[in-house]
Structure formats: structure tokens, C-alpha cells
C-alpha positions as CSV (number, residue, x, y, z in Angstrom):
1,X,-24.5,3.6,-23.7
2,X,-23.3,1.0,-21.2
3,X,-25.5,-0.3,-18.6
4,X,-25.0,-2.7,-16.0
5,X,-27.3,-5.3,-15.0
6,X,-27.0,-8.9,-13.2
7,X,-24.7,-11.3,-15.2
8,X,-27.5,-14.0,-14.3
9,X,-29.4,-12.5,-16.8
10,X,-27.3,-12.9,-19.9
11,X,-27.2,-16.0,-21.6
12,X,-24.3,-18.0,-20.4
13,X,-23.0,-18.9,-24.1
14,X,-22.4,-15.4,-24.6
15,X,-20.3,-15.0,-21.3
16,X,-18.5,-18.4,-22.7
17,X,-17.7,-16.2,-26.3
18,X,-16.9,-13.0,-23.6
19,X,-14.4,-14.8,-21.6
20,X,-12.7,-16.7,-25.1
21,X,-12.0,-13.5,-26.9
22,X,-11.0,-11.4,-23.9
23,X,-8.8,-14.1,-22.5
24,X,-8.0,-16.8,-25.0
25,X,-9.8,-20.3,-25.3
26,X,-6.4,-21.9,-22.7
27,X,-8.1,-19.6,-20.0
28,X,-9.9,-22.7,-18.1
29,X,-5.9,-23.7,-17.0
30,X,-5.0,-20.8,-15.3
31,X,-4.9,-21.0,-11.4
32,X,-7.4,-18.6,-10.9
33,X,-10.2,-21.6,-12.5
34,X,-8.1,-23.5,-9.9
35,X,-8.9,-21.4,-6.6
36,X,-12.8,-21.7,-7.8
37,X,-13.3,-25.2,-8.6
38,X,-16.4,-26.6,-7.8
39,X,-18.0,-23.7,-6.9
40,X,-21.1,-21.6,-8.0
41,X,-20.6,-18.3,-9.1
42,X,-22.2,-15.6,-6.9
43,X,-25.0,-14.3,-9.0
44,X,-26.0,-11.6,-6.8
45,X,-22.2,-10.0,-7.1
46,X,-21.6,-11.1,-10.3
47,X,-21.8,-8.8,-13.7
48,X,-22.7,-7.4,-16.6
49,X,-21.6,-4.2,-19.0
50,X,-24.1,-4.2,-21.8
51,X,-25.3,-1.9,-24.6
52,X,-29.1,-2.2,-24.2
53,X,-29.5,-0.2,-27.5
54,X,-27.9,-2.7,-29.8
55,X,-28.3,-5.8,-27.3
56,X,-24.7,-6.3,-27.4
57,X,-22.4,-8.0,-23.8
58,X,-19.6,-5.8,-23.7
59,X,-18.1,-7.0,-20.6
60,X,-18.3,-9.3,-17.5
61,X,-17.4,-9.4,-13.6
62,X,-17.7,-12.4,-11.9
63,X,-17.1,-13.5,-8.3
64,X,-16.4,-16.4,-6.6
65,X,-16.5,-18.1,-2.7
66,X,-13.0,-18.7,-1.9
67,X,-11.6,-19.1,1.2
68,X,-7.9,-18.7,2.7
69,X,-6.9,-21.9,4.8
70,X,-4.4,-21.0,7.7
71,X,-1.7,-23.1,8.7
72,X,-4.1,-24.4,11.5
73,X,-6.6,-25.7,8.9
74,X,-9.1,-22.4,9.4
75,X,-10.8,-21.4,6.5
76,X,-11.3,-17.7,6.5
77,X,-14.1,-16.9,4.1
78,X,-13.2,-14.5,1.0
79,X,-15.2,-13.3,-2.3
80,X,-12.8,-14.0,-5.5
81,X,-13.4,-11.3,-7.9
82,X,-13.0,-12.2,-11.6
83,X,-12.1,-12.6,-14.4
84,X,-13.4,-9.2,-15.3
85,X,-13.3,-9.0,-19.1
86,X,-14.3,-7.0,-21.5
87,X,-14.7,-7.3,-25.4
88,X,-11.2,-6.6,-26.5
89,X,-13.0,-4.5,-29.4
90,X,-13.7,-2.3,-26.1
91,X,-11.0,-2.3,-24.3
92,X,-9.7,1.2,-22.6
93,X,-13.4,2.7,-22.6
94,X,-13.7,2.3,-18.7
95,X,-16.1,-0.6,-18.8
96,X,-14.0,-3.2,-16.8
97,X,-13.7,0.1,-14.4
98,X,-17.5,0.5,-14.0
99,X,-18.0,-3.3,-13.3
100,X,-15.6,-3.0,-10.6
101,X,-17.3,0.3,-9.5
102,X,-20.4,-1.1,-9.1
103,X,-19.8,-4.0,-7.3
104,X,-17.9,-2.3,-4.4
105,X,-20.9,0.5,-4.7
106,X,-22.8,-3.1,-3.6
107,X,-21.1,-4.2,-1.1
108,X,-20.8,-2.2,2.8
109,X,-17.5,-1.8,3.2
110,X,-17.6,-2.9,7.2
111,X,-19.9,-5.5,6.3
112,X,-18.1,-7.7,3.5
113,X,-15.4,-10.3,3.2
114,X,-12.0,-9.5,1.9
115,X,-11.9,-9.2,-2.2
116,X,-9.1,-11.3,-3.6
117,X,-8.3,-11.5,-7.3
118,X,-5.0,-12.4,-9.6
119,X,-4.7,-8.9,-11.4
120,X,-2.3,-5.8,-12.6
121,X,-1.5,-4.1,-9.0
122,X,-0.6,-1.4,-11.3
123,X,-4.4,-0.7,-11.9
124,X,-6.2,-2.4,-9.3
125,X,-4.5,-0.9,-6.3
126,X,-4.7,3.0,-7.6
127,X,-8.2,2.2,-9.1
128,X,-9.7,-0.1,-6.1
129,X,-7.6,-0.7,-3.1
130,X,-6.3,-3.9,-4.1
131,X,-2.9,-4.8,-2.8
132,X,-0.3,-7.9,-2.4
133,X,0.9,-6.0,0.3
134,X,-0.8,-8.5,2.3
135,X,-0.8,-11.6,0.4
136,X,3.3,-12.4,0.4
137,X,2.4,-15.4,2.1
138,X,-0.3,-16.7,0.4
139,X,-0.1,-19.9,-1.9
140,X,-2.1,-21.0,-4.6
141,X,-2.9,-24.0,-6.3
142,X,-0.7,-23.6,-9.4
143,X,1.4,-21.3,-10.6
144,X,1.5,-17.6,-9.8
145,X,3.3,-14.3,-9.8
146,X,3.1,-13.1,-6.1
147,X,2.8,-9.2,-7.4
148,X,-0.1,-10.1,-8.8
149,X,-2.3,-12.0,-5.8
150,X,-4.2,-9.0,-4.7
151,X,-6.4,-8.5,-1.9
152,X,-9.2,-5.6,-0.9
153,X,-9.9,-5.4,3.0
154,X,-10.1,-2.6,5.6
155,X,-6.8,-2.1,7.4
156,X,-8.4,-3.2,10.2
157,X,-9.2,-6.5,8.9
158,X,-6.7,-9.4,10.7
159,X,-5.6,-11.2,7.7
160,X,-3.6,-14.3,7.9
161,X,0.3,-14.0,7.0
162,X,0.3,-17.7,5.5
163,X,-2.2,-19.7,4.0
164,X,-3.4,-21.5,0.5
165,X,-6.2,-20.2,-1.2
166,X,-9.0,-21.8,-2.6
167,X,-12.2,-22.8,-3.3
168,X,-14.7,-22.0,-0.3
169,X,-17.1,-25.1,-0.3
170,X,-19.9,-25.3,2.7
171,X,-20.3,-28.2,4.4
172,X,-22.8,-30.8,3.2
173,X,-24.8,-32.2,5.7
174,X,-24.9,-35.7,5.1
């Protein structure tokens, strides 16, 4: 039986192993690792499809600030979602789907930011709401495939049409 809990509370070696065997050990050069850099994953949105019974990680959501700078230099404020793995032994069982479940069951929809992520629109837009529809002027910083920068907002939700995503990092007062 799968049960979800805070990723905080799994060891972070065996997110490490997770994120290697779901995604391959060149993962850390992707652009998504790019759009984060520097930042602290949000524990309190982040993670985690166990199997209490045997102790076993089975998958793992985590999410990132990030933040869309316009072509004025304002940063709007987003939540990156990912990677969302899971075990490729169990793959197709509907875990990454309950993760994903979960943490929009978390959030208030008129409350939170916008939900970015680099994912299949294929399954993340009939699944969850996620979209490029919105996103064709986006950059990042590397390479990308456009169809695949996705973004979760209410329609009502004035998103820029241009601007670089990346990390979201708070200012330090000196």
C-alpha cells in the first residue's frame, strides 16, 4: 500500500538513489536543475510515495521557488514542480499521479502561485491542468523543447507573454 508523507522525512540518500534510477545519473545537467539553482526545496510541498509495510521510497515530488522575470526586470513568483519520479520498477501504477494529486489537494487553488514544470503535456494537461498554452514566450536557461514548458494557473491569472525563468532567490538583507 502506498502512502504519502513529507519528503523531509525520508533520508535524502535515498531520494539521491530515487532520482538516479528514475532519471539517469546525467540528470543534474538538465535545465530544469538550472531554473532551481541555488535554491532550497520547499519541504512543506515537496513528496513522498512510500510503502510503509516494507519501508520501501517508491517515488518522489519535489518543488522548487522559481520565479518568471519580465522584460521589465519583474520577477513574478512561481512554485516549480519536479522532477516527480518514481522507481522505474513502479512505473504505470498511478504513484507519480497521487503525488501530483496530493499536492494540488494542498494547495487553495485562488490562493497559490502559478505551477510550472518541464513535463509530457500529453499527461500533465489531461491529468492536472498543465499547459504551454501560455508559456510560448518563456525562455529558459538552457535548452528546451517549448511543448514541454508547462504551466498550472487559473485563467484568470495575468501571466506574462515573455520572460526567462529561474531560480526565485529573496533578497538578503545585508
Amino acid at each position: 500500500m502506498t502512502t504519502i508523507i513529507p519528503l523531509a522525512e525520508i533520508d535524502p540518500a535515498l531520494v539521491e538513489d530515487l532520482l538516479d534510477a528514475a532519471f539517469g545519473k546525467q540528470r543534474t545537467e538538465r535545465t530544469a536543475y538550472k531554473v532551481r539553482e541555488g535554491t532550497d526545496m520547499l519541504e512543506g510541498l515537496s513528496l513522498a510515495a512510500v510503502n510503509m509495510a516494507e519501508n520501501i521510497l517508491l517515488g518522489s515530488l519535489q518543488c522548487w521557488p522559481a520565479a518568471l522575470t519580465d522584460d521589465a526586470g519583474k520577477k513574478h513568483p512561481m512554485i516549480m514542480v519536479g522532477p516527480v519520479a518514481v522507481h522505474p520498477e513502479c512505473q504505470r501504477q498511478g504513484i507519480g499521479q497521487a503525488l501530483l494529486t496530493a499536492l494540488i489537494k494542498e494547495l487553495h487553488e485562488d490562493e497559490s502561485l502559478p505551477l510550472v514544470m518541464i513535463g509530457d503535456p500529453a499527461y500533465y494537461d489531461r491529468f492536472f491542468d498543465f499547459s504551454p498554452e501560455r508559456t510560448g514566450g518563456w525562455t529558459l536557461p538552457g535548452p528546451w523543447d517549448p511543448e514541454r514548458l508547462l504551466v498550472r494557473a487559473p485563467k484568470n491569472v495575468v501571466l506574462p507573454e515573455k520572460g526567462k525563468l529561474g531560480p526565485w532567490k529573496a533578497n538578503k538583507a545585508a
